[in-house]
C-alpha positions as CSV (number, residue, x, y, z in Angstrom):
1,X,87.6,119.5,103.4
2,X,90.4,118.8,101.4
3,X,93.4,120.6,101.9
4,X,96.3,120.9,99.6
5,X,99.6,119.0,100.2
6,X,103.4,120.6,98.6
7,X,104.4,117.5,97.1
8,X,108.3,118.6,97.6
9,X,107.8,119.2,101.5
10,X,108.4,117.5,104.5
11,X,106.2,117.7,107.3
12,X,105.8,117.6,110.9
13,X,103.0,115.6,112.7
14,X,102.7,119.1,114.6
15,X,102.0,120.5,111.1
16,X,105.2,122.6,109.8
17,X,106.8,121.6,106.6
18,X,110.3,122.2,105.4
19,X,111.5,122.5,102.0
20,X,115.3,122.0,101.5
21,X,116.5,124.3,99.1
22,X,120.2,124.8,98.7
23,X,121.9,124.5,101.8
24,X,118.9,125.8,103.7
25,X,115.6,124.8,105.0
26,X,112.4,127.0,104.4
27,X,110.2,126.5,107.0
28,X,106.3,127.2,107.0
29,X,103.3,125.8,108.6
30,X,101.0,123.5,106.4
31,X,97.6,124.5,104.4
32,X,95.6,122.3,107.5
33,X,97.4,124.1,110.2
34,X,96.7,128.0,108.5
35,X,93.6,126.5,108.5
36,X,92.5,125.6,112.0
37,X,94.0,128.7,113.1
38,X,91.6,130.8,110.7
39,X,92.4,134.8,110.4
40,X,96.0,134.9,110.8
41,X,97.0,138.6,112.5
42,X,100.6,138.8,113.7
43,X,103.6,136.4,112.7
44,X,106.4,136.8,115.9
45,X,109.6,135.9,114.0
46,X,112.9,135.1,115.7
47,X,116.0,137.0,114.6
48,X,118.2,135.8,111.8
49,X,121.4,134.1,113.8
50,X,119.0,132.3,116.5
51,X,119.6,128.7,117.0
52,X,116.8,126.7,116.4
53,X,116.2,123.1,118.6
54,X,114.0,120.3,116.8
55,X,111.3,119.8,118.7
56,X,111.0,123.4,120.5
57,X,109.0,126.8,119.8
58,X,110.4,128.9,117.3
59,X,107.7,131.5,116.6
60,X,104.5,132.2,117.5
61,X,101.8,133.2,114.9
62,X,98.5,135.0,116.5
63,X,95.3,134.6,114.7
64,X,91.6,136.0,115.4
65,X,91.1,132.4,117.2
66,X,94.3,132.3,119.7
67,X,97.9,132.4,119.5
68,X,100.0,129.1,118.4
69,X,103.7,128.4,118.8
70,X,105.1,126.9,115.6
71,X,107.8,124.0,116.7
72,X,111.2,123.7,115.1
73,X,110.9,121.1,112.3
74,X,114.7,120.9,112.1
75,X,118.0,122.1,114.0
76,X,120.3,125.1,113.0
77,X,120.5,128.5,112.6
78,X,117.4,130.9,111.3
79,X,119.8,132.9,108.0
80,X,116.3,134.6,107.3
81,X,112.8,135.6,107.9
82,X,109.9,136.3,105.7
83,X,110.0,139.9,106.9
84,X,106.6,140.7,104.6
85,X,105.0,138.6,107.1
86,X,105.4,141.9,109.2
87,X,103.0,144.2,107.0
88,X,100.8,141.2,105.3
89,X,100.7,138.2,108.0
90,X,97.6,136.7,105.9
91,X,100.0,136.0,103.6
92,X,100.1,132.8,105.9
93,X,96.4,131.8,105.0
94,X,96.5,132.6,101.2
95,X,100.2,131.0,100.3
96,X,101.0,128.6,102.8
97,X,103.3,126.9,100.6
98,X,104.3,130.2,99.1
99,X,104.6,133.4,100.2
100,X,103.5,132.3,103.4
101,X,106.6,130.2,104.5
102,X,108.5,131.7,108.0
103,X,112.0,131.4,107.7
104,X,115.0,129.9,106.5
105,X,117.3,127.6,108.8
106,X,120.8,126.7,107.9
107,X,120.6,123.0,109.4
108,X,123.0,121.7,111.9
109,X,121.9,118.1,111.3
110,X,120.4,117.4,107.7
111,X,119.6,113.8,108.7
112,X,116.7,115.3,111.2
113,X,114.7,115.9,107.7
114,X,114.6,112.2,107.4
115,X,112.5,112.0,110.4
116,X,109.9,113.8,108.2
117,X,107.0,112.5,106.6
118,X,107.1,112.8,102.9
119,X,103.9,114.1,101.1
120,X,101.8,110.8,100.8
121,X,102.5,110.0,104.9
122,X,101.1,113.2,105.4
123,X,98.0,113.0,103.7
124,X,97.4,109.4,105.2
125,X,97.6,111.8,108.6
126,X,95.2,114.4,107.7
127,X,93.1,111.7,106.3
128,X,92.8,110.5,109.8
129,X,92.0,113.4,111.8
């Protein structure tokens, strides 16, 4: 299966992608990763003003299959949450790209979205799995 790529993200090889718009990063997890996770039921959110690490859980989304941390893409501070997430978390299946994403992060390092793959690497890695 084929699964569909936001040309203007980054992504993670744990399967987030980050948009930069502004001086923020939206933050979401990939069309693969709503994917393997199947019926998504409850998105657990962290509060706007929590300090995000690279590298470390920064919410968990539940689905019908099992519950998944989704990992910090980039450093900073979550400035906002996709609160409809709350009330429609399939939102996460159907928009993954769109109204699907999770928060927004006001970076502390913008360099760490460098360390991202762009569109192309990341369909070389799904092409691999």
């Amino acid at each position: 299966m084929k699964h569909a790529i936001d040309a203007k993200a980054r992504y993670s090889r744990t399967h987030e992608w980050v948009r930069i718009e502004g001086e923020e990063a939206v933050i979401g997890v990939s069309d693969y990763a709503q994917d393997k996770l199947s019926d998504v039921v409850f998105v657990d959110l962290p509060a706007p003003g929590k300090e995000l690490r690279v590298g470390a859980a920064c919410c968990v989304i539940e689905s019908v299959k099992a519950a998944e941390d989704v990992i910090a893409p980039v450093s900073g501070r979550v400035s906002g949450r996709n609160e409809a997430l709350a009330a429609a978390p399939e939102l996460v299946n159907k928009d993954p790209y769109g109204q699907g994403w999770l928060l927004r992060v006001a970076m502390s390092d913008t360099k760490e979205i460098d360390s991202l793959m762009d569109a192309a690497a990341y369909g070389e890695l799904l092409a691999g799995l």
